[in-house]
N, C-alpha and C positions, 0 to 999 in steps of 0.2 A: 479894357475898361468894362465892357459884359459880362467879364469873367470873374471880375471885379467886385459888380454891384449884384451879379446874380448869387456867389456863393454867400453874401450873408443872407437872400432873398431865401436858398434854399435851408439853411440852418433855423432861422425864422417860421419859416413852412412845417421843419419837423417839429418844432419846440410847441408851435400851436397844433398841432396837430395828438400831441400828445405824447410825441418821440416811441412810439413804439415800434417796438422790432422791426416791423417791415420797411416802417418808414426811416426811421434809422439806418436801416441796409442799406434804401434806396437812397440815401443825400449822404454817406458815406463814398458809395460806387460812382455816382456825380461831381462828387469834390475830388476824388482821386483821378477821372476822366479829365475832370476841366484842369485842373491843375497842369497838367502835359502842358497844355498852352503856354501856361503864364511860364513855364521854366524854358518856353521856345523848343520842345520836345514833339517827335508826331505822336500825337495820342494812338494808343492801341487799346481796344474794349477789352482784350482778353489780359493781358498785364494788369488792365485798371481793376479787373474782376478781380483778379489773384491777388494784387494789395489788399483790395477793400474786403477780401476774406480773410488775409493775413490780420489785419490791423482788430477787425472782429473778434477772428477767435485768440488773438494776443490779450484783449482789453475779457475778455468771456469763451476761454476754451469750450464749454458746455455747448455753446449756438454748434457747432457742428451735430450735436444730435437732436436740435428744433429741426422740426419739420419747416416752420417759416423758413429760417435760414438754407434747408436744403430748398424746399421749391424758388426762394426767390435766386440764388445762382442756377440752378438748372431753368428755370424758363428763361433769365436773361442768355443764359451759355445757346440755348434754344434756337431765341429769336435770331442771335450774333451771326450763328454758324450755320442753321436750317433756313433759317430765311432766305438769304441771298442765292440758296442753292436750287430752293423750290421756286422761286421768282424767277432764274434762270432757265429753269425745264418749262416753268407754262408760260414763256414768251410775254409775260404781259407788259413787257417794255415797250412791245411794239402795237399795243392796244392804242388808241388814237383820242377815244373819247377817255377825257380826265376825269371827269367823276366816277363813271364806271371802273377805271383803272385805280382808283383811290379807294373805291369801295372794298374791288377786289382784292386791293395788298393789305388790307385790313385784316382781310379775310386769312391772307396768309400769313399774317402777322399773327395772326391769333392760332393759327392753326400749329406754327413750329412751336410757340409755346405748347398749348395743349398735348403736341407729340413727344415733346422733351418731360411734360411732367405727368403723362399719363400714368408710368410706372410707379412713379413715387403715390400719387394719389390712390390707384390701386390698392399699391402694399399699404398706405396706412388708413386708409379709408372705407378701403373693401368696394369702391363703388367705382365705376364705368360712367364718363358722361359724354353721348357722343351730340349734343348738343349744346356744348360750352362754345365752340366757334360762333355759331350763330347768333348767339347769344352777348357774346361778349360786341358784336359789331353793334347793339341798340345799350347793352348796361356802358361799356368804356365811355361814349362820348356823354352819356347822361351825369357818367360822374365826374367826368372832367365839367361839365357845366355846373354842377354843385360844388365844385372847388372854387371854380372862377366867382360863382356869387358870392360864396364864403367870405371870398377876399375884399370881394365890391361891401358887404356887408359890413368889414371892419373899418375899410377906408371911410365909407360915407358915414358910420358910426363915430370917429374922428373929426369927420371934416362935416357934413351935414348929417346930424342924428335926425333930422325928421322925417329924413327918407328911409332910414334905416331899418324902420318898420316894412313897410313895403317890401323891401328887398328880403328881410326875412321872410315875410308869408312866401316869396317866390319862391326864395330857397326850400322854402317847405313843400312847397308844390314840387319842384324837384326834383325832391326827397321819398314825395310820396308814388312821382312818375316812375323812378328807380326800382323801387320795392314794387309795383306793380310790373313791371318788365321782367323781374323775377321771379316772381311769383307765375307770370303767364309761361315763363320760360321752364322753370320744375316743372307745370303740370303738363305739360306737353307728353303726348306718349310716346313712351322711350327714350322720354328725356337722359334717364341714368336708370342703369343696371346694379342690383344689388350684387358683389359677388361673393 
């Protein structure tokens, strides 16, 4: 039944969002994941990868020479496969205090990404940023909270518009905490190397 009501929740998600490439990928690679379920299959992420790049470049051969579409399977391939490996070498299984332990898989969550798409970034970008981990552990959760209003914002828009105001200036606020974490995070020295 989760599998059920989430996948129109995530088609919905892209359609408001503006379906664009990345987010496309992403509720493509989800619906093929969830789906395992519903057909009583063990999902595998690296099969679910493989369709939902299949199905892409069938519907749009060219997305194999976007760059979105190459970063966004190499840092999923990243996360899948470097993760669980570097989370094994630093023990932090056996870390005790949870938040700390929460903070730090974060950390390495962001970090296999980062190692899986440094090259590609390099090659098209010309630039080095060895401060995108750090960074990602204050921009991700900021932006998952401006999704979440996003969505409070439609609901109560719906159902009580008079709060709806409200909840947008939050949203704005947000919005504007985002771009400010950004922005302290570029200027940082030696944030990124030109190369």
């Amino acid at each position: 039944m989760r599998i059920i009501l989430a996948a129109p929740l995530l088609i919905l998600y892209c359609l408001a969002t503006g379906a664009s490439s990345p987010v496309v990928r992403a509720t493509i690679m989800a619906l093929v994941f969830m789906s395992a379920y519903l057909f009583k299959r063990q999902a595998d992420i690296y099969n679910s990868l493989a369709i939902s790049a299949l199905f892409i470049l069938a519907v749009n051969p060219q997305q194999l020479f976007d760059v979105g579409f190459q970063l966004s399977f190499v840092s999923v391939t990243s996360i899948v496969w470097l993760y669980p490996k570097i989370k094994r070498i630093s023990g932090l299984q056996h870390l005790k205090i949870k938040f700390l332990r929460f903070m730090l898989e974060g950390c390495l969550v962001s970090f296999s990404a980062w190692l899986g798409t440094a090259g590609l970034i390099a090659w098209y970008f010309k630039m080095f940023s060895p401060v995108t981990v750090m960074a990602n552990l204050a921009i991700v959760p900021a932006a998952a909270l401006i999704t979440l209003c996003g969505f409070s914002l439609v609901i109560s828009g719906l159902v009580f518009p008079a709060i709806a105001p409200y909840l947008g200036r939050s949203n704005e606020l947000l919005v504007l905490v985002l771009l400010s974490l950004n922005s302290f995070f570029i200027k940082l020295p030696g944030a990124h190397f030109r190369l």
